[in-house]
Backbone as CSV, one residue per row, in Angstrom:
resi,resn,N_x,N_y,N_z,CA_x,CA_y,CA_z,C_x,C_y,C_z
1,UNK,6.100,2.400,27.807,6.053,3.414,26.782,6.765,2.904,25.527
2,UNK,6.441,2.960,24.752,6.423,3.135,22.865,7.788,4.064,22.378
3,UNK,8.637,3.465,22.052,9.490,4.767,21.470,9.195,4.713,20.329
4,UNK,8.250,5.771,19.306,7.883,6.036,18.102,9.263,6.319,17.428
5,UNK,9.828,5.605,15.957,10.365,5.758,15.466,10.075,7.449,14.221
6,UNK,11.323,7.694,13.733,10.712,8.831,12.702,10.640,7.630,11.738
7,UNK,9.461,8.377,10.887,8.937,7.442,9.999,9.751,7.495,8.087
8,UNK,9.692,6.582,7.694,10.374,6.674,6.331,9.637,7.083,5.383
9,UNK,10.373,8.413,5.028,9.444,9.244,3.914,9.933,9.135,2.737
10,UNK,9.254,8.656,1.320,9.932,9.031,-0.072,9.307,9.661,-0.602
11,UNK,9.094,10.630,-0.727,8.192,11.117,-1.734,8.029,10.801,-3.146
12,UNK,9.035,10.406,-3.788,9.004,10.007,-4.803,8.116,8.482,-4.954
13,UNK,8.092,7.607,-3.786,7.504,6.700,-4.326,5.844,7.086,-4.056
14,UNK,5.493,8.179,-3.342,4.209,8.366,-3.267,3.914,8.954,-4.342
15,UNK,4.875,10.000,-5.084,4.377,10.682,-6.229,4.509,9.564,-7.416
16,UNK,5.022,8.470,-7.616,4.861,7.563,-8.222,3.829,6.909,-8.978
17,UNK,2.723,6.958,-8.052,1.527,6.509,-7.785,0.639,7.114,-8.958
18,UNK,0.980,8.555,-9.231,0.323,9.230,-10.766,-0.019,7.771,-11.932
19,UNK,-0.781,7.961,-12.404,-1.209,7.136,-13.643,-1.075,5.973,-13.303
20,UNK,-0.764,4.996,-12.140,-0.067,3.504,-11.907,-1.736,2.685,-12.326
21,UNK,-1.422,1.694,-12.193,-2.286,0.420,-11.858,-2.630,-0.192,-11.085
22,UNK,-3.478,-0.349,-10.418,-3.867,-1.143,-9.039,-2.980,-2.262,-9.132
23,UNK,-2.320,-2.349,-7.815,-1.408,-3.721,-7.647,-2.415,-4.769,-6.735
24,UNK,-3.152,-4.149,-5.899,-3.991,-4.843,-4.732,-5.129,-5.677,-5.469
25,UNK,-5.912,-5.132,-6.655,-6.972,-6.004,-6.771,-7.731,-7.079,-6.249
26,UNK,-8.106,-6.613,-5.118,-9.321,-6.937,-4.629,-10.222,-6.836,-5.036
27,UNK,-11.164,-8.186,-4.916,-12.669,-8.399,-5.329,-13.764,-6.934,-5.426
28,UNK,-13.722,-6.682,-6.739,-14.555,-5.895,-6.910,-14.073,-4.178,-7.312
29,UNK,-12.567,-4.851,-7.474,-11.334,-3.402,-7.905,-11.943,-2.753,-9.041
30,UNK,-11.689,-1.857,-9.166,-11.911,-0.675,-10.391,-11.256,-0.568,-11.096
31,UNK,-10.023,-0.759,-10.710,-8.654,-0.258,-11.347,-8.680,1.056,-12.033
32,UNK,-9.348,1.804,-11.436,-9.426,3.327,-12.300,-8.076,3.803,-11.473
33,UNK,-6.907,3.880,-12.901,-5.647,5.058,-12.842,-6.122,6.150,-12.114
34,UNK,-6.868,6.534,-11.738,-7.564,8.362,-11.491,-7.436,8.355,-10.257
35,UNK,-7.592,7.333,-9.735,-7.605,6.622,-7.921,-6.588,6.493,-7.119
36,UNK,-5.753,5.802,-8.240,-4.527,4.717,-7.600,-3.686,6.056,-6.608
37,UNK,-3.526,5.132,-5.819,-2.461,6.124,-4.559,-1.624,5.270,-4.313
38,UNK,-0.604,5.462,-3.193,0.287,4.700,-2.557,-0.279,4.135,-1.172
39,UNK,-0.591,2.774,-1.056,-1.210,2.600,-0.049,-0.366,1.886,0.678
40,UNK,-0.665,2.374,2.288,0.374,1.879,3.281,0.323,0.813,4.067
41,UNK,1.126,0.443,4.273,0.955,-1.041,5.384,0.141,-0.801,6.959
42,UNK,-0.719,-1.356,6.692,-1.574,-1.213,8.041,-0.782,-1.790,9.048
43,UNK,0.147,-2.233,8.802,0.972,-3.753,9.710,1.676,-2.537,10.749
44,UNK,1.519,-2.901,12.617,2.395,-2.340,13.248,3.955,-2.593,12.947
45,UNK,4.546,-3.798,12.105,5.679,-4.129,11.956,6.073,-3.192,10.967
46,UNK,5.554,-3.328,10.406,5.677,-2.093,9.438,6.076,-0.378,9.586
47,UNK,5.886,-0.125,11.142,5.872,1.408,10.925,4.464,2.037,11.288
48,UNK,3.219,1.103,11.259,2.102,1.839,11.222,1.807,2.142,12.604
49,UNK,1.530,3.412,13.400,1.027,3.277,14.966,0.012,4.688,14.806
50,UNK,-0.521,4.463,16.043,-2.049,5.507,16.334,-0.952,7.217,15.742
51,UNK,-1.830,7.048,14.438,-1.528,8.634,13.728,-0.504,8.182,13.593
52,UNK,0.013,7.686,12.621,1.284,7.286,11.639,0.836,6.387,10.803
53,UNK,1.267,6.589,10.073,1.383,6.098,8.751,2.689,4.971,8.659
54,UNK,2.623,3.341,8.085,3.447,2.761,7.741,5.174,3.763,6.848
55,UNK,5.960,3.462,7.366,7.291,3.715,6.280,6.761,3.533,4.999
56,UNK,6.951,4.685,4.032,6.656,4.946,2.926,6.963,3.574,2.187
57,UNK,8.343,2.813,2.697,8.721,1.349,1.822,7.639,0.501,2.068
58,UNK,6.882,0.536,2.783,5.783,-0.687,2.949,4.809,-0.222,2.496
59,UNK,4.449,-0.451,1.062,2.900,-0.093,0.752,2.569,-1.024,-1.074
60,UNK,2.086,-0.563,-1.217,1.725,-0.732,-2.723,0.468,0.369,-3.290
61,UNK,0.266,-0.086,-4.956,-0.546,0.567,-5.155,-1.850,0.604,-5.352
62,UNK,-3.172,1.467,-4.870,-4.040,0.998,-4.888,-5.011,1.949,-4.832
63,UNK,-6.099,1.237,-6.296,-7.488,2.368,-6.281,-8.390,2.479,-5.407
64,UNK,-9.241,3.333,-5.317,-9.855,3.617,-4.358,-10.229,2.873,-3.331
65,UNK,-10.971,1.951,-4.465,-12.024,0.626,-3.633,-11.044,-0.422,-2.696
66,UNK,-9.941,-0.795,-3.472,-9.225,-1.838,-3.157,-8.625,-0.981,-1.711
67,UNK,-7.880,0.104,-1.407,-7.418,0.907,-0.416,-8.409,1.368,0.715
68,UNK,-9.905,1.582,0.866,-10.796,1.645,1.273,-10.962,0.345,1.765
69,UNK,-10.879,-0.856,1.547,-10.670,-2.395,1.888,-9.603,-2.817,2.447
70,UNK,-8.465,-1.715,2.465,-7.575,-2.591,3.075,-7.314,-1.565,4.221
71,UNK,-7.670,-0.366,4.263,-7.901,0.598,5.777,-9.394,0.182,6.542
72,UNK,-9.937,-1.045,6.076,-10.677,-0.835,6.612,-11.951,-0.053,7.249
73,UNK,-11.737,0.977,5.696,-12.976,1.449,5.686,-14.306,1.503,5.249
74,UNK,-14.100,0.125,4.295,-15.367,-0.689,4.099,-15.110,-2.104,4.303
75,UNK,-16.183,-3.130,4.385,-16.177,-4.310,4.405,-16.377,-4.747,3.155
76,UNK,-15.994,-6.266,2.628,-16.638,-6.815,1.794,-16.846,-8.296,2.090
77,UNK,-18.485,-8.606,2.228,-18.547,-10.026,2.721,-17.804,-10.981,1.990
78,UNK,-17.541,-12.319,2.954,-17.045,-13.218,2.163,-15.107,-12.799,2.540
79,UNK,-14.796,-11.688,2.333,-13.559,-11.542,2.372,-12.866,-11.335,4.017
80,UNK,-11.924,-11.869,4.183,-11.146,-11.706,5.705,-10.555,-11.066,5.808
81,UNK,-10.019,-10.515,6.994,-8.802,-9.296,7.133,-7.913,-10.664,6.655
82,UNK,-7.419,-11.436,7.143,-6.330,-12.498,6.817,-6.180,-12.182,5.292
83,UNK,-7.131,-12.591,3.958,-7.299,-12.694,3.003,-6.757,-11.173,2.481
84,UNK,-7.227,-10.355,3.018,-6.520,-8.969,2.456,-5.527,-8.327,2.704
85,UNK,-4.874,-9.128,4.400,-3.370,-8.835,4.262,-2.357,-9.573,3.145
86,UNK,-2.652,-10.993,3.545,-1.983,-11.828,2.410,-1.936,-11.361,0.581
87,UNK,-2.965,-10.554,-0.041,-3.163,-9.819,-0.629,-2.197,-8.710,-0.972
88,UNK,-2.278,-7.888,0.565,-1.626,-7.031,0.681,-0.256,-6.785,0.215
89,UNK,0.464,-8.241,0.534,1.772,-8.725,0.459,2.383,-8.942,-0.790
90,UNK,1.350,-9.413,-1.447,1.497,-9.787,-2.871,1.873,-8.919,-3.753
91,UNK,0.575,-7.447,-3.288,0.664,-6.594,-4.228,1.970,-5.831,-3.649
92,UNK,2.443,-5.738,-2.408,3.491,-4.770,-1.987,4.816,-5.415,-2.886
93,UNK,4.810,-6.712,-3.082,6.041,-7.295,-3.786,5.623,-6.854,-5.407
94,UNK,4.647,-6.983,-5.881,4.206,-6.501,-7.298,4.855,-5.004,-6.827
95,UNK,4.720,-4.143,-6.517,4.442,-2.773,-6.595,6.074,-2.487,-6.293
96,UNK,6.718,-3.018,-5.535,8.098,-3.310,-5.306,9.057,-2.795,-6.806
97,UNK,8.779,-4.293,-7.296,9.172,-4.807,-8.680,9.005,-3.119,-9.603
98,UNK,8.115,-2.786,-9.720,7.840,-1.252,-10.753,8.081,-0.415,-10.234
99,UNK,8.810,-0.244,-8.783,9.552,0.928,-8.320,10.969,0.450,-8.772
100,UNK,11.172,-0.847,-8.554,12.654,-1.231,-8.905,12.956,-0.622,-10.999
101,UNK,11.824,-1.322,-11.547,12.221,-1.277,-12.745,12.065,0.420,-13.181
102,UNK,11.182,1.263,-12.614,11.120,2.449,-13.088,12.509,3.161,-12.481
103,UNK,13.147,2.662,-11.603,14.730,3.540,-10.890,14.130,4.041,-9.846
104,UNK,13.273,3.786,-9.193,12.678,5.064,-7.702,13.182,3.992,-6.576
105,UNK,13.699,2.814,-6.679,14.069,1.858,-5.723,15.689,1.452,-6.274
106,UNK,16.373,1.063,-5.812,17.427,0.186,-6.168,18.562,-0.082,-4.672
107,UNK,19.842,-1.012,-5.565,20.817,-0.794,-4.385,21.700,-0.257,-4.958
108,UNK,23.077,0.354,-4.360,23.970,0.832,-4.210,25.049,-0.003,-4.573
């Protein structure tokens, strides 16, 4: 058996997400502001398990298309799950960085 952790909630960095910029850009991104959400780490290391959601700290931001690609709810040929985690990573450290500089992240 699994001991499910409680999961890490910010709300603030999900409400964040208002007006942002796609951090993920993936092949074929929109980058339509209107979209962008807080998207979560699919990664079990992360926090993510059957009906949970990654810890709010593991995510970045991302429009529709690009977030739909990285839940795996569309394909895009040519591209790998490998290729869109590594991706993933990139943009979670981009998306990092503009929680740090806007004040919704810091240390103590």
């Amino acid at each position: 058996m699994i001991n499910k952790k409680e999961p890490i909630i910010v709300q603030a960095i999900r409400d964040s997400a208002n007006d942002e910029s796609c951090t993920l850009t993936l092949p074929g991104c929109r980058n339509d502001r209107r979209t962008v959400v807080w998207c979560h780490s699919p990664l079990l290391e992360d926090g993510k398990g059957a009906a949970q959601k990654a810890d709010d700290i593991f995510g970045c931001y991302g429009c529709s298309h690009c977030h739909d690609l990285l839940d795996a709810r569309q394909r895009l040929q040519g591209l790998s799950r490998e290729e869109i985690l590594s991706e993933f990573h990139r943009a979670m450290k981009r998306s990092w960085r503009r929680l740090w500089d806007r004040g919704i992240i810091g240390a103590k």
